[in-house]
N, C-alpha and C positions, 0 to 999 in steps of 0.2 A: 537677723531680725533687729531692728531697731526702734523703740518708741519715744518720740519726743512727747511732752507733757506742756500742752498749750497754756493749760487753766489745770488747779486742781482742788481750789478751794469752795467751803459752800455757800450758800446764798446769795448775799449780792456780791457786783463786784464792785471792784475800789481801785484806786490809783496804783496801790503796790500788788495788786492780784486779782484773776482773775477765776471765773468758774470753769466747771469743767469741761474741758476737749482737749482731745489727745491724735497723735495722728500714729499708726500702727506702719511701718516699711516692712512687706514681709515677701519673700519671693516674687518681688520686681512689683509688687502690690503696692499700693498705695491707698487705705482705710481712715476713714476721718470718723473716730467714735467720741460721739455728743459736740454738741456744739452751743456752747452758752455764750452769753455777749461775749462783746470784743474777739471771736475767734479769727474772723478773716484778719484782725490788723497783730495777733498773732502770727499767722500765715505768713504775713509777708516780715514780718521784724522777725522770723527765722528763716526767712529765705526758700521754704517749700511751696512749692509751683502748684497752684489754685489748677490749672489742668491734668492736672497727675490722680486726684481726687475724681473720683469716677462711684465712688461707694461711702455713703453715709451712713452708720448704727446712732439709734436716738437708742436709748436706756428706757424711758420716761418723759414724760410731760411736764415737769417743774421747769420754770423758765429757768435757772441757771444752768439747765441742760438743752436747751432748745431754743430760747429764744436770740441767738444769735445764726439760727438757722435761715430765714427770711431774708436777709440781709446778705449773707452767700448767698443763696440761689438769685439773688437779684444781681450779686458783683456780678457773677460767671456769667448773664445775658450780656451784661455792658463792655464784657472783656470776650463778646463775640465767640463766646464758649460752641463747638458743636460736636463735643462728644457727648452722649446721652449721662445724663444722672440717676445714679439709683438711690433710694431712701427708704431703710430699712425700720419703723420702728412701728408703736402702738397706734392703734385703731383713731383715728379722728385725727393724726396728724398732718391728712391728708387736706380735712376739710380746713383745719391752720393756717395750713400755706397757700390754697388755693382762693382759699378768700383772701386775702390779701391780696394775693395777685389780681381778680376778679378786682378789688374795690381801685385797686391803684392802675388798672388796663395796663400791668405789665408783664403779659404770657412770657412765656421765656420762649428761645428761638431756637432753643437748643430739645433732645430728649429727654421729657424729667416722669419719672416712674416711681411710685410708691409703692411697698410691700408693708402692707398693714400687719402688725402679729395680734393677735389674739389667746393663742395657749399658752398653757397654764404647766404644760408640760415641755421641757427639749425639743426643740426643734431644729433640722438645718434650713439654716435659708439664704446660704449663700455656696454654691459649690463650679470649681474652674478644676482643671488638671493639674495643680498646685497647690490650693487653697480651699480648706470647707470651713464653713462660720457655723456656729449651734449658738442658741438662745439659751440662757443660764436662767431658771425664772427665780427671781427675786420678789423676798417679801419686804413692801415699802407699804406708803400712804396708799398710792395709785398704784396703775398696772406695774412694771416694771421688769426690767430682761436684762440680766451683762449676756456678753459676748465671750465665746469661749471659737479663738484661732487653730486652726490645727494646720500646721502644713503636711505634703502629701509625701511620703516616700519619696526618693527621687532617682534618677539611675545610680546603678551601682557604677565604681569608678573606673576604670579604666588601666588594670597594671602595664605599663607602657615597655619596662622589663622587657615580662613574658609573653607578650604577642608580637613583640621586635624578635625574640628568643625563635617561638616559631612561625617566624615569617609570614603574618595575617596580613593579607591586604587591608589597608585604612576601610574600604567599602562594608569592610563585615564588623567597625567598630560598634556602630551605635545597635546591630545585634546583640554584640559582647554586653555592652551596657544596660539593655533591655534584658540581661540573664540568660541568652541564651547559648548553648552549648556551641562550640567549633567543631566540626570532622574538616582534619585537613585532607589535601588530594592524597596522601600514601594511606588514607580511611582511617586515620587515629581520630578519636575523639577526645577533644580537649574540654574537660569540663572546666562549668564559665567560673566557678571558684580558683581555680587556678588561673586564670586571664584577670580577675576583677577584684576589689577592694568592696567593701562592705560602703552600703550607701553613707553619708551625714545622717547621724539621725535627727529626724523632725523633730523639730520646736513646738510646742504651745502656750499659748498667751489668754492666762484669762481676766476679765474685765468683770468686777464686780461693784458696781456702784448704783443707786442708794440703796440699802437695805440693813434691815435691823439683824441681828445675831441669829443665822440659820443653818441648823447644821444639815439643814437636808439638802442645799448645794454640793456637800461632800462627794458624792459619788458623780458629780457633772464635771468636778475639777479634779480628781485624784492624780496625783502624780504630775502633774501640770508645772513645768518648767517655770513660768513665772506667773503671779498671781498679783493683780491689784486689786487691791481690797480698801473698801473705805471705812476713814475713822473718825469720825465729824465731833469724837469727844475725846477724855481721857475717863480711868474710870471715874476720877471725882465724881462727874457729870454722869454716871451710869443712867437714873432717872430719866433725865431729862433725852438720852437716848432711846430707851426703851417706847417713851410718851410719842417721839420723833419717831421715830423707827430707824432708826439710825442705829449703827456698831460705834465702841470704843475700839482704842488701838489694841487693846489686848485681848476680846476678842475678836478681832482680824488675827491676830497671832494665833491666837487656839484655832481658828481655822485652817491657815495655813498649817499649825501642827497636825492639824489630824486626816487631813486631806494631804498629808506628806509630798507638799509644794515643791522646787526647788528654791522658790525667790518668793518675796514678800514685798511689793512695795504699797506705802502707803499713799492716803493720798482723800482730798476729800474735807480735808481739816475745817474747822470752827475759827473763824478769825477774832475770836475771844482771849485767844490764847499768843500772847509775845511770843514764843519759839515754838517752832516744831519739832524739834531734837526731845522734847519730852514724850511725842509719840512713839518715837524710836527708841527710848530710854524703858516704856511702861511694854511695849510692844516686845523689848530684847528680852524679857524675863518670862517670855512663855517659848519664843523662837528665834534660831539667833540671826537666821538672812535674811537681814530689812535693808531696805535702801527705801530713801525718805523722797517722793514725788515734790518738786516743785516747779512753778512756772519758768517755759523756759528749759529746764533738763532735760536732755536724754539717756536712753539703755540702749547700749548694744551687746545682743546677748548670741 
């Protein structure tokens, strides 16, 4: 799993930073969550292939999350895109982009599909033989949804040893690996714990961004290998969070504590503030696995 961090700052953007979008690499997947300006010329100043993007999650409506969305779907006509596009987020963002499209007569040439959310409770809305997406609901200004990754079990491994040991033909591996048992020709049955290794266990990745201090996310994320969580203040600013509906860094910490994370990244920040090492400073004294989002970085986890 890998997440590079396009944008991760809030409201406008500015020369040294951008808003938020991030691109998810997860079991040959490729997820492109939010997309606020400047994300396509992110795109390319990291070298990730605008064709590889096949699945867009919008959070929200605030233009530092979306409005660098229109702008994609219009490159990917002009770069002669024809694998279809999907576009996952709240209600009317369909009528966003299609007016646009409508006022400027530039239909795209390609497949573009929109999955409107609406609830208010979990949902999945993305599911392949490797990959299910759920809707985290978030409390903000407007609607709001993070993304909660799951990847799927995978075959169990293959002890190469013991099925050399008793003489399996290659033909009956990807049985072995699908769990199931051997009877060899003398009628012994080899059961498939003896032939296999236990699968990699699945990763999950969840996406919480904008939303004010909720702990009834708790049980969407529990146990969740890593967790971005945004912190648009420190507590100085608690106030002015609350009014916003925004988190500080250290409640994103209390959440990651109690929701017993394994990872913490921040990300989201108030460009009021000279350094972000203060989030990671106010954040470490509730939880201590933070790693600090910025433009430009990746995880591989």
């Amino acid at each position: 799993m890998k997440l590079t961090i396009l944008g991760c700052y809030a409201a406008t953007p500015r020369t040294i930073t951008n808003p938020t979008s991030q691109v998810l690499e997860i079991r040959n997947r490729m997820f492109l969550i939010d997309c606020g300006e400047g994300t396509q010329v992110q795109l390319r100043k990291h070298k990730i292939k605008f064709s590889k993007i096949n699945h867009i999650f919008i959070s929200h409506l605030h233009g530092d999350h979306c409005y660098g969305l229109i702008g994609l779907v219009s490159t990917f006509m002009l770069l002669n895109r024809t694998n279809d596009l999907h576009i996952y987020g709240p209600k009317g963002i369909k009528d966003i982009i299609t007016l646009q499209l409508r006022l400027s007569n530039s239909w795209t040439t390609y497949g573009l599909f929109f999955h409107e959310l609406e609830s208010k409770e979990s949902e999945v809305i993305y599911e392949d033989e490797k990959v299910l997406v759920k809707t985290i609901p978030l409390k903000h200004r407007i609607y709001t949804n993070g993304f909660l990754f799951e990847e799927k079990i995978g075959d169990r491994k293959l002890n190469v040893d013991a099925v050399q040991q008793y003489e399996i033909e290659t033909c009956y591996y990807q049985n072995i690996k699908n769990g199931k048992d051997i009877t060899l020709d003398d009628g012994r049955v080899i059961e498939n714990h003896q032939l296999t290794f236990d699968p990699i266990a699945p990763k999950r990745y969840a996406f919480c961004s904008d939303t004010v201090y909720d702990e009834s996310i708790i049980p969407n994320i529990q146990q969740t290998d890593i967790l971005y969580h945004e912190s648009t203040f420190l507590e100085s600013e608690k106030a002015l969070a609350e009014k916003t509906m925004h988190s500080t860094a250290k409640e994103a910490a209390l959440i990651a504590q109690k929701a017993n994370v394994g990872q913490l990244i921040l990300g989201h920040y108030s460009t009021r503030y000279e350094s972000i090492l203060k989030f990671k400073e106010e954040a470490g004294t509730v939880f201590p696995n933070i790693l600090l989002a910025d433009d430009g970085v990746s995880f591989e986890f």
